[in-house]
Backbone as JSON Lines, residues from 0, in Angstrom:
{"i":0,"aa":"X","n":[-31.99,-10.31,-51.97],"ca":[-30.64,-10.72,-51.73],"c":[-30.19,-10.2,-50.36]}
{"i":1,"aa":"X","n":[-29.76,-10.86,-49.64],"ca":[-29.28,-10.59,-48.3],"c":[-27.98,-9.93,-47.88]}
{"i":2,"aa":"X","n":[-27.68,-8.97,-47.36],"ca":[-26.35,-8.21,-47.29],"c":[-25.45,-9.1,-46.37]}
{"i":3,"aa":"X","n":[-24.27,-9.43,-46.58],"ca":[-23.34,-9.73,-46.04],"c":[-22.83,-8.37,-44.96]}
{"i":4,"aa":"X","n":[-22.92,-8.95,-43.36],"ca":[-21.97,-8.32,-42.52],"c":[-20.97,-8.36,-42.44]}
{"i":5,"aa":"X","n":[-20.55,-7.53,-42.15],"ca":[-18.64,-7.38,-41.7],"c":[-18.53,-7.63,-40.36]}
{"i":6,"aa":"X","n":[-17.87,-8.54,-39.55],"ca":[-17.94,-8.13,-38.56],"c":[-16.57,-7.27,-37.83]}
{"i":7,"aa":"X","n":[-17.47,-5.86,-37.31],"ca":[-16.84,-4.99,-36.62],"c":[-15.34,-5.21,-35.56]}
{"i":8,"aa":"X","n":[-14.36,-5.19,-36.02],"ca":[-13.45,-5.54,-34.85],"c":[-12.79,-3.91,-34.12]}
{"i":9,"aa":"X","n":[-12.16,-4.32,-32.92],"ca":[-11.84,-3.4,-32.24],"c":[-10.91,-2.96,-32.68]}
{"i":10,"aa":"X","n":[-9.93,-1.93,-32.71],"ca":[-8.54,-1.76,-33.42],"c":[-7.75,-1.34,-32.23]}
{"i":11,"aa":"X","n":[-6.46,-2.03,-32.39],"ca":[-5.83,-1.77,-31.32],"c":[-5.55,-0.42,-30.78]}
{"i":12,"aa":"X","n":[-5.66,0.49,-31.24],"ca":[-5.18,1.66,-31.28],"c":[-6.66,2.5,-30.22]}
{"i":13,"aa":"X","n":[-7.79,1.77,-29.68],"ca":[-8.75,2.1,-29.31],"c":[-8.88,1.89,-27.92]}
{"i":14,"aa":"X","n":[-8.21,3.12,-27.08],"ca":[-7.81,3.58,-25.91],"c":[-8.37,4.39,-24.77]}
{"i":15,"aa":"X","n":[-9.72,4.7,-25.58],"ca":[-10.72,5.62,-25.22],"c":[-10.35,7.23,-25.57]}
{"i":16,"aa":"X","n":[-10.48,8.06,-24.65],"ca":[-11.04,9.28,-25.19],"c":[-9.46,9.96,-24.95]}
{"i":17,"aa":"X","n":[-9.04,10.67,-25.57],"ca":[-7.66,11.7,-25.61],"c":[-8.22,12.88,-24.05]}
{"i":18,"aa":"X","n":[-9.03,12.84,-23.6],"ca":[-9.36,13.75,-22.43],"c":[-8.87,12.95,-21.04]}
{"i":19,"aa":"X","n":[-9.36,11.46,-21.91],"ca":[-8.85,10.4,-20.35],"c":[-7.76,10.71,-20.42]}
{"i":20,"aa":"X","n":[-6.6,10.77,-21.08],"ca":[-4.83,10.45,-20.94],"c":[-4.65,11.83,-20.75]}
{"i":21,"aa":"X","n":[-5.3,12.72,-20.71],"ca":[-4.66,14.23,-19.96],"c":[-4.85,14.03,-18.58]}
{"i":22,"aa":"X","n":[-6.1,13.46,-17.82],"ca":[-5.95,13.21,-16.81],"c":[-5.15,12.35,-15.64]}
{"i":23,"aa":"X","n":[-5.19,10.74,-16.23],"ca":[-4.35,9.59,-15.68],"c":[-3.02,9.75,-16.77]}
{"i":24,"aa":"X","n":[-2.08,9.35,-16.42],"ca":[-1.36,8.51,-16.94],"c":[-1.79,7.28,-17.16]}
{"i":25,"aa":"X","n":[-1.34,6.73,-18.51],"ca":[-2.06,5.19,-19.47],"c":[-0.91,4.71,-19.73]}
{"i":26,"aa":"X","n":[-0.28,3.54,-19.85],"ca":[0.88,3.1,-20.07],"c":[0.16,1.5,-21.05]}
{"i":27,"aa":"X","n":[0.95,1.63,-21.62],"ca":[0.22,-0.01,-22.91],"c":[1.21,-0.75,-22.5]}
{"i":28,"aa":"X","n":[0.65,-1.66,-22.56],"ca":[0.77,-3.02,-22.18],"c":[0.62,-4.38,-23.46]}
{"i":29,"aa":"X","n":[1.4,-5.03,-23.43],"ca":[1.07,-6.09,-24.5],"c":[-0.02,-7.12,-23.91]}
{"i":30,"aa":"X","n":[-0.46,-7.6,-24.29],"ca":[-1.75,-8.85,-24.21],"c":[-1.58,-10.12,-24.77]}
{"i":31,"aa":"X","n":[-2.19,-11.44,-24.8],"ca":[-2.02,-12.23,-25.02],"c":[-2.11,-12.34,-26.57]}
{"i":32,"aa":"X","n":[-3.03,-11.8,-27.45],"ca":[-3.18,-11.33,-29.13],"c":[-2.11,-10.54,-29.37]}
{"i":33,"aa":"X","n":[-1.43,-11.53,-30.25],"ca":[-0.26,-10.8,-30.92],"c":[-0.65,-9.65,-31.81]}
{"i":34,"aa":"X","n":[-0.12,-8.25,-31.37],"ca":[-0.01,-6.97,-32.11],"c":[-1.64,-6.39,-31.55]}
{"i":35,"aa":"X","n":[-1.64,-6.71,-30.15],"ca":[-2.88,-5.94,-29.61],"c":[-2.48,-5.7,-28.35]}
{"i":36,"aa":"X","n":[-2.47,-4.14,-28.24],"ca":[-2.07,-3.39,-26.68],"c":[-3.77,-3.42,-26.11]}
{"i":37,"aa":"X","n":[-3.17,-3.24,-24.39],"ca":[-4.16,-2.49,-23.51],"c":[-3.76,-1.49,-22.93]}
{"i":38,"aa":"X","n":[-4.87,-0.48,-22.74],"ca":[-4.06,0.84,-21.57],"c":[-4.1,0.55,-20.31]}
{"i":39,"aa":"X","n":[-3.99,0.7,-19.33],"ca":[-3.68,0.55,-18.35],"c":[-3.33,2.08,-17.18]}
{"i":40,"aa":"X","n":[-4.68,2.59,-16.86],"ca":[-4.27,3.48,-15.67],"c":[-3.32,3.42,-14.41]}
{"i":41,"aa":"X","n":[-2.14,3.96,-14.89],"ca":[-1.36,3.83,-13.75],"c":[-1.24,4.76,-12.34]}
{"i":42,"aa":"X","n":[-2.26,5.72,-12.47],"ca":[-1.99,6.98,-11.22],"c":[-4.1,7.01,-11.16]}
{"i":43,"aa":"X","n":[-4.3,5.93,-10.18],"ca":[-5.62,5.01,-10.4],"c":[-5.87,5.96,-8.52]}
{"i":44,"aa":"X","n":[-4.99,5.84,-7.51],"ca":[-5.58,6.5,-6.33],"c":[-4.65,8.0,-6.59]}
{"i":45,"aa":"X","n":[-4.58,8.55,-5.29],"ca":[-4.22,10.0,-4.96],"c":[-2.82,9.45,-4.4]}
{"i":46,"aa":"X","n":[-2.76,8.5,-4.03],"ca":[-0.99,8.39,-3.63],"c":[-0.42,7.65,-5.03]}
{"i":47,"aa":"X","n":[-0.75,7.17,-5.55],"ca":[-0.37,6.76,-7.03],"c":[-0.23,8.3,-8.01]}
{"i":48,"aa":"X","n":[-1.06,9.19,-7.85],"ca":[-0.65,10.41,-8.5],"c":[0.46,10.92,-7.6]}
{"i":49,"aa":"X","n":[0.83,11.25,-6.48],"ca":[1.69,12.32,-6.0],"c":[2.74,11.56,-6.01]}
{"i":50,"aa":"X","n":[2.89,10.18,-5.93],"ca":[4.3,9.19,-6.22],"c":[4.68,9.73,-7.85]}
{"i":51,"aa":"X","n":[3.52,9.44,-8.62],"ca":[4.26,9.63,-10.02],"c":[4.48,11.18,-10.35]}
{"i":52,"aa":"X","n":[3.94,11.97,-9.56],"ca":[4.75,13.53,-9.69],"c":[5.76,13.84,-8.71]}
{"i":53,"aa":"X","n":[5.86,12.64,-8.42],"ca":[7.1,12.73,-7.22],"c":[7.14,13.84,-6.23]}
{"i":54,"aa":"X","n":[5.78,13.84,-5.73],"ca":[5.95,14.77,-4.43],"c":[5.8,14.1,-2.83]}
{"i":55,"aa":"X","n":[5.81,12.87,-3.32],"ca":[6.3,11.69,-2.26],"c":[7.41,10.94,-2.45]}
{"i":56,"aa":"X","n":[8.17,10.53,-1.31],"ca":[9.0,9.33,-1.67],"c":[8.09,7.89,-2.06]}
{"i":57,"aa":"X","n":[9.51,7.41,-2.53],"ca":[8.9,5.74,-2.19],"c":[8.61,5.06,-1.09]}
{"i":58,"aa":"X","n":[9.41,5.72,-0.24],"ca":[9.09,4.68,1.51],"c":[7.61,5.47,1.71]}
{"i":59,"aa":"X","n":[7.3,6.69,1.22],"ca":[5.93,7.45,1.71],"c":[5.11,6.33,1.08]}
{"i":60,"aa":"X","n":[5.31,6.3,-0.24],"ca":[4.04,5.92,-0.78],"c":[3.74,4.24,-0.27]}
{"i":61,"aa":"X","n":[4.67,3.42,0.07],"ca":[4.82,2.43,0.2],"c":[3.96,1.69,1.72]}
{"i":62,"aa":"X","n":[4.51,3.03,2.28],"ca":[3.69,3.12,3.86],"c":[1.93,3.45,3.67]}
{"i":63,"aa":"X","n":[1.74,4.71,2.7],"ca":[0.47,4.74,2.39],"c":[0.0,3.5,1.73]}
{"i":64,"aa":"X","n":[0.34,2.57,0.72],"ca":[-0.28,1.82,0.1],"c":[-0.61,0.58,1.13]}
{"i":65,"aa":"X","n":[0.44,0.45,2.11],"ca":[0.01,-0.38,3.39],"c":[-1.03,-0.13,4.18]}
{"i":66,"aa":"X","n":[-0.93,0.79,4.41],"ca":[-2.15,1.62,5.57],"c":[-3.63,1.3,4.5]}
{"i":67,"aa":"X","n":[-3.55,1.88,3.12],"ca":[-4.69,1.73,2.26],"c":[-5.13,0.27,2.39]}
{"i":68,"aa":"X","n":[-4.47,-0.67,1.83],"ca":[-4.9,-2.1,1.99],"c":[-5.76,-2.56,3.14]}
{"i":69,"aa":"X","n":[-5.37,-1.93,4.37],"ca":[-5.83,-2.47,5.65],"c":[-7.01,-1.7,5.42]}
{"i":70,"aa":"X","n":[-6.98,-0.23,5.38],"ca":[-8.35,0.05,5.4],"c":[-9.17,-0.17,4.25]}
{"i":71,"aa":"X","n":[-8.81,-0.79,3.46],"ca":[-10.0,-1.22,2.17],"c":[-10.37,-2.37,2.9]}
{"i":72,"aa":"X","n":[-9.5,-3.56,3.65],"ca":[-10.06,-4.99,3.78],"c":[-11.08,-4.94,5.15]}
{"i":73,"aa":"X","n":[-10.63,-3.49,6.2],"ca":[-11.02,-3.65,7.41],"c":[-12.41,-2.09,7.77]}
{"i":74,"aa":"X","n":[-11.93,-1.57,6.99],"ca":[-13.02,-0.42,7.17],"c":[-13.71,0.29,6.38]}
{"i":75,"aa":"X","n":[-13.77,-0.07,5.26],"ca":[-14.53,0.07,4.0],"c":[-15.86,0.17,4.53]}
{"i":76,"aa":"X","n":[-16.34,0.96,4.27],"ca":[-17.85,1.27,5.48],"c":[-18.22,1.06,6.67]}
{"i":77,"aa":"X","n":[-17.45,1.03,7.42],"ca":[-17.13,1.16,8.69],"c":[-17.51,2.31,9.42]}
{"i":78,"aa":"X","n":[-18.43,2.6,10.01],"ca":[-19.07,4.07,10.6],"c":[-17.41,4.19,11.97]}
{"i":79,"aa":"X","n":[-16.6,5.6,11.49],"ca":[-15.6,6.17,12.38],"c":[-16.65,7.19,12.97]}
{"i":80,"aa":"X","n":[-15.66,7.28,14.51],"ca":[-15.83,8.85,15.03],"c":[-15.31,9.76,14.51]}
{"i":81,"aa":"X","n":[-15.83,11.04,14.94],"ca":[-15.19,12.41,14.27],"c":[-13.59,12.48,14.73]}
{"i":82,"aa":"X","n":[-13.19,11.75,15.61],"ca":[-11.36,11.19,15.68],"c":[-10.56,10.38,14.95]}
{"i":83,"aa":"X","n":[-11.77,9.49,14.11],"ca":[-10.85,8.82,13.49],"c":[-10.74,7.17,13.84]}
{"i":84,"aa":"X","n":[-10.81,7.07,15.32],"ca":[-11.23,5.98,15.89],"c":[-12.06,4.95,15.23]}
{"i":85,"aa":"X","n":[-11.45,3.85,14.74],"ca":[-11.85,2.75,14.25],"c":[-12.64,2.07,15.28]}
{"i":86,"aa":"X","n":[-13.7,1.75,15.23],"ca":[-14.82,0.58,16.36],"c":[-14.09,-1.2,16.01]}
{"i":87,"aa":"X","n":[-13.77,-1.36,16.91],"ca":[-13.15,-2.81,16.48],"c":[-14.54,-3.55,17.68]}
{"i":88,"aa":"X","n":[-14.99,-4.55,17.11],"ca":[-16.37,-5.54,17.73],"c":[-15.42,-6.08,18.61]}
{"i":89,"aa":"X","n":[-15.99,-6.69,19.53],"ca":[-15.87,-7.05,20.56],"c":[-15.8,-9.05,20.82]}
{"i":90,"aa":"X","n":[-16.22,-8.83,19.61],"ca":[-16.35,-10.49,19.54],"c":[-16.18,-10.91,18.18]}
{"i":91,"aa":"X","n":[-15.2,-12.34,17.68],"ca":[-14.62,-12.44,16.27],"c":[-15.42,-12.55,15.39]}
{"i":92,"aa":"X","n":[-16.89,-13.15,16.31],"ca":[-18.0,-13.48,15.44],"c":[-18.49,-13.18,14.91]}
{"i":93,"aa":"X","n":[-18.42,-11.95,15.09],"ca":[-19.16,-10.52,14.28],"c":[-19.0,-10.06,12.64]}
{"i":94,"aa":"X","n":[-17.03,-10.47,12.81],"ca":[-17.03,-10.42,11.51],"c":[-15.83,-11.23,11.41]}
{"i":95,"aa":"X","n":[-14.91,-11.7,10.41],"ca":[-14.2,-12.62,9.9],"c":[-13.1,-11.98,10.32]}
{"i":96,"aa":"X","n":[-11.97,-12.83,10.82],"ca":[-10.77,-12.57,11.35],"c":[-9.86,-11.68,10.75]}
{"i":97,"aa":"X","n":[-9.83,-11.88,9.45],"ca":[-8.75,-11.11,8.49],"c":[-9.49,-9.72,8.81]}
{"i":98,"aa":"X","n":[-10.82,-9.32,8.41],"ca":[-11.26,-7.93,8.83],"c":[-10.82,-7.3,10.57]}
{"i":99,"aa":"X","n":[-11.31,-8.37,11.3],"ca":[-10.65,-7.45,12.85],"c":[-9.22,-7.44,12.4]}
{"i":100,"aa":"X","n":[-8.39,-8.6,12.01],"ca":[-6.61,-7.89,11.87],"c":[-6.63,-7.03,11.3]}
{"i":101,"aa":"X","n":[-7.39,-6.24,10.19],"ca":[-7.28,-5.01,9.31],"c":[-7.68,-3.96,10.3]}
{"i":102,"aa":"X","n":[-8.92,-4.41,11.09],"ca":[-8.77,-2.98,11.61],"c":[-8.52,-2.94,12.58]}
{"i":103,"aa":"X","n":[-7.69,-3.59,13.35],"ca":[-6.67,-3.81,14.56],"c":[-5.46,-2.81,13.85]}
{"i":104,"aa":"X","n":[-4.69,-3.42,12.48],"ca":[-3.79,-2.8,12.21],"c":[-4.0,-1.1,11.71]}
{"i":105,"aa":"X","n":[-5.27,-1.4,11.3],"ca":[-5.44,0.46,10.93],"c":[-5.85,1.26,12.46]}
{"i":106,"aa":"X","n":[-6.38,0.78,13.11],"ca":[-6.49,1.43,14.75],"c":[-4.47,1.36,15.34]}
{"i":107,"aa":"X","n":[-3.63,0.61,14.85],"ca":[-2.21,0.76,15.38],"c":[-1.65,1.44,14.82]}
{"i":108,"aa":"X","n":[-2.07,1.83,13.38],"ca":[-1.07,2.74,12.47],"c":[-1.84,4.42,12.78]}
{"i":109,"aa":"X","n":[-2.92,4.65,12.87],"ca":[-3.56,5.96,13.43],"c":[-3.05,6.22,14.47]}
{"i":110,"aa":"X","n":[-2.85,5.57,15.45],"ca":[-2.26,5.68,17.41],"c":[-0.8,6.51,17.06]}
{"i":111,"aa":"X","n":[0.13,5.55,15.83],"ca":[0.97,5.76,15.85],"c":[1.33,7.26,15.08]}
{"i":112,"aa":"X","n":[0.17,7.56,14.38],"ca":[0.59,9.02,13.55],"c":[0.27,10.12,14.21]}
{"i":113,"aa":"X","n":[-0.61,10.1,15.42],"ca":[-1.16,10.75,16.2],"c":[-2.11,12.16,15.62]}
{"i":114,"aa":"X","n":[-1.25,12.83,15.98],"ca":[-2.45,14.07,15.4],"c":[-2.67,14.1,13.85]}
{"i":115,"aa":"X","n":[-2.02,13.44,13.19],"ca":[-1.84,13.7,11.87],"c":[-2.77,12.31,11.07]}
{"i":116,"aa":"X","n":[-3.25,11.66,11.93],"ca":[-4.2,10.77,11.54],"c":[-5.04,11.34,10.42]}
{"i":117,"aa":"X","n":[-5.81,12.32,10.79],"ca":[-7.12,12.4,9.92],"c":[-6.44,12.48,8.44]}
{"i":118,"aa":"X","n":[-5.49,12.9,8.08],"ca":[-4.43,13.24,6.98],"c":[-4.76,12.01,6.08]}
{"i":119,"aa":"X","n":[-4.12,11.08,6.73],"ca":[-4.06,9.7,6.33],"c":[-5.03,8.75,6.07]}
{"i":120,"aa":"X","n":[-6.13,9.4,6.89],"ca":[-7.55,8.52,6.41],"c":[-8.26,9.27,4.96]}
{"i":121,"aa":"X","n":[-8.33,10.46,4.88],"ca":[-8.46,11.45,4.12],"c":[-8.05,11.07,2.79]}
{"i":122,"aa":"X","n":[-6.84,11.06,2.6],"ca":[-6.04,10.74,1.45],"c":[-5.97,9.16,1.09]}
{"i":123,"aa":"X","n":[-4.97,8.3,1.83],"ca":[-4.84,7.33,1.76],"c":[-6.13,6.11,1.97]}
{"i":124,"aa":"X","n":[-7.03,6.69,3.16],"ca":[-8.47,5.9,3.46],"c":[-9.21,6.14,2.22]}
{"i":125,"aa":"X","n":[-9.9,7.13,2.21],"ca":[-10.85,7.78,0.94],"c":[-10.82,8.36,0.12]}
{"i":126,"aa":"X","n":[-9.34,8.49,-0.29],"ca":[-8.52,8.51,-1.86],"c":[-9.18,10.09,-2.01]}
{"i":127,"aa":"X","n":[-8.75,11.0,-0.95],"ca":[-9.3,11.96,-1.27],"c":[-7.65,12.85,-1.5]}
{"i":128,"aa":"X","n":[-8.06,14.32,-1.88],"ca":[-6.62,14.94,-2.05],"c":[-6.2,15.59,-0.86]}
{"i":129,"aa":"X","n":[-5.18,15.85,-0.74],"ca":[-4.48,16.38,0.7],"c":[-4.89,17.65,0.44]}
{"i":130,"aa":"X","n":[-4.86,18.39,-0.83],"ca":[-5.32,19.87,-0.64],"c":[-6.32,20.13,-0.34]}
{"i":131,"aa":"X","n":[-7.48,19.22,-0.39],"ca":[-8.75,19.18,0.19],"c":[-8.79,19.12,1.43]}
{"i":132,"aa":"X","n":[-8.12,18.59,2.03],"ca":[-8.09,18.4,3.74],"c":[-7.51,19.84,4.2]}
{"i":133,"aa":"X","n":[-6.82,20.28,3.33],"ca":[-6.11,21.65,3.81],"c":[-7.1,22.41,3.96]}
{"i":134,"aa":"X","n":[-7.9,22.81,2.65],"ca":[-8.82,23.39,2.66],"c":[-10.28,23.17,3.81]}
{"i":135,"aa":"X","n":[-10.36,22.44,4.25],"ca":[-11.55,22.0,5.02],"c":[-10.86,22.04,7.05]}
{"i":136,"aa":"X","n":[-9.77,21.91,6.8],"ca":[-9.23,22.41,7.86],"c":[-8.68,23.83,8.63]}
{"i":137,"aa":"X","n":[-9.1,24.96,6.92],"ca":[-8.61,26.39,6.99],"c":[-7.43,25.99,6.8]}
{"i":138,"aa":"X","n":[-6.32,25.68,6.09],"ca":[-5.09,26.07,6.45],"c":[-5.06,26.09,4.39]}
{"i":139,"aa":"X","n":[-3.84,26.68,4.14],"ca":[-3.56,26.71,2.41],"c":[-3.42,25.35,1.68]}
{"i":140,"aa":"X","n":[-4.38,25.65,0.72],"ca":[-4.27,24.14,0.02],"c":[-2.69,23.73,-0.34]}
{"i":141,"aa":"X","n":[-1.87,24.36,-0.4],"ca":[-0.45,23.92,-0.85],"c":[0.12,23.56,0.17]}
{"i":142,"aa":"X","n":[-0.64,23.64,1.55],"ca":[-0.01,22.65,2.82],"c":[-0.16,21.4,2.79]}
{"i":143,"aa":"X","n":[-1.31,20.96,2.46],"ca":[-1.74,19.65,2.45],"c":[-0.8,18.73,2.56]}
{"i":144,"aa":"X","n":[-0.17,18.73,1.23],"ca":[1.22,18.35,0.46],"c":[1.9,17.8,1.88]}
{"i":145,"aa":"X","n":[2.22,18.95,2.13],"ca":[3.46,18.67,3.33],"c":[3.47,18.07,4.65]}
{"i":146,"aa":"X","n":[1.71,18.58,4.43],"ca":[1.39,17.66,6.19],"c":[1.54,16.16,5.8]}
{"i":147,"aa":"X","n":[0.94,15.79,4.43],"ca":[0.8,15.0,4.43],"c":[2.01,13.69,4.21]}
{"i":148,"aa":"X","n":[3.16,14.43,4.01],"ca":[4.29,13.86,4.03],"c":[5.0,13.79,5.0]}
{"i":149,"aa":"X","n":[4.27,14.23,6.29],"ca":[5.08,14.67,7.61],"c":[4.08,13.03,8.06]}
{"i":150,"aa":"X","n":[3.07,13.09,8.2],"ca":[1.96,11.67,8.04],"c":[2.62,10.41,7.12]}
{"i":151,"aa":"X","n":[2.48,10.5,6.41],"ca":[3.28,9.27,6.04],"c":[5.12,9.16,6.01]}
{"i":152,"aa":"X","n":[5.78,9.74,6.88],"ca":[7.04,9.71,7.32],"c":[6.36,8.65,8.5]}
{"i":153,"aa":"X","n":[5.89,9.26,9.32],"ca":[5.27,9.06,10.67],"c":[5.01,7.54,10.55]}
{"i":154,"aa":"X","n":[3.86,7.53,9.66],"ca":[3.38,5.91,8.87],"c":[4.72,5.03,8.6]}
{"i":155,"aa":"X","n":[5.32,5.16,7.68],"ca":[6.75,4.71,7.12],"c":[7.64,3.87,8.52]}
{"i":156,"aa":"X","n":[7.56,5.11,9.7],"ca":[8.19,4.84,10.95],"c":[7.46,3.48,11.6]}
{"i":157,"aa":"X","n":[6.39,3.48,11.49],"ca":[5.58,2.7,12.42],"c":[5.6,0.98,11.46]}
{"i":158,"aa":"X","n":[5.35,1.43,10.48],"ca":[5.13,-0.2,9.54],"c":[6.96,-0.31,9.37]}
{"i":159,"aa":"X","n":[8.1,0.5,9.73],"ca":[9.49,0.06,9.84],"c":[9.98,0.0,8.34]}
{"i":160,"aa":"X","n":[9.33,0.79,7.61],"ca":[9.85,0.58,6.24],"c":[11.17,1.92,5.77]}
C-alpha cells in the first residue's frame, strides 16, 4: 500500500532565523496571497543603518544614496588610485554612455568633497563602516561618525539637496 504525501507548505510566520532580526531590521510586508507576509530587510547598506539609528540626517542620507547609485552603475570594479580618482576612458566606446555619466558624476561629487572623499567611497562606495575608516586612518573609531557627516553635508551641498 502506498503512503500518501502531504505536501509540505511554508507557514507564514517563516522569517528565517531570530539572530537575522537582531542584526537588520525586518519589516513585513503583505504579498499578493491573502494572509501571507514577507520580511523585508530594511537597513540592507551602512547608510541605511546610520539613517535608521538616526545618526544621519535625511538630506545626508539622501546625498549618500545618490553618490552610491552612481558608483554602483559607474565604478563597480573599476581599478581607483590610492586618491580616489576615478579613470574615466577616453573614448565612449569603451564603455556605454550611462557608465561614463556615472563616473563623470562620481569623479564631480569627490572634486567637490575634497579631502573628505575617501570617507565617502569607503562607506557609501563599498558599504563599508565609517568606524572602520577611522580606525585604518589612526584616528578613534567614534570619529568616523562625524567625519562622515561633515562628507555627506559637503555631498548634500554639491548634488543641491
Amino acid at each position: 500500500m502506498a503512503k500518501k504525501r502531504k505536501n509540505k507548505q511554508l507557514q507564514p510566520s517563516d522569517f528565517g532565523t531570530r539572530e537575522r532580526g537582531q542584526h537588520d531590521e525586518i519589516q513585513l510586508e503583505e504579498t499578493m496571497v491573502a494572509g501571507v507576509n514577507r520580511a523585508r530587510i530594511t537597513t540592507q547598506t551602512q547608510l541605511d543603518r546610520y539613517y535608521n539609528r538616526e545618526e544621519i540626517s535625511y538630506r545626508q542620507y539622501d546625498a549618500g544614496e545618490r553618490f552610491q547609485a552612481a558608483w554602483f552603475i559607474g565604478c563597480r570594479g573599476v581599478a581607483v588610485a590610492a586618491n580616489y580618482d576615478v579613470r574615466i576612458p577616453s573614448s565612449s566606446r569603451e564603455v556605454e554612455q550611462h557608465v561614463v555619466r556615472a563616473r563623470r558624476s562620481v569623479k564631480k561629487a569627490l572634486d567637490a568633497v575634497g579631502p573628505l572623499a575617501a570617507i565617502v567611497v569607503h562607506v557609501a562606495g563599498l558599504d563599508l563602516a565609517a568606524s572602520e575608516w577611522a580606525v585604518m586612518h589612526d584616528h578613534d573609531k567614534r570619529s568616523g561618525i562625524t567625519v562622515l557627516r561633515m562628507a555627506l553635508d559637503a555631498l548634500a551641498d554639491h548634488y543641491g539637496v
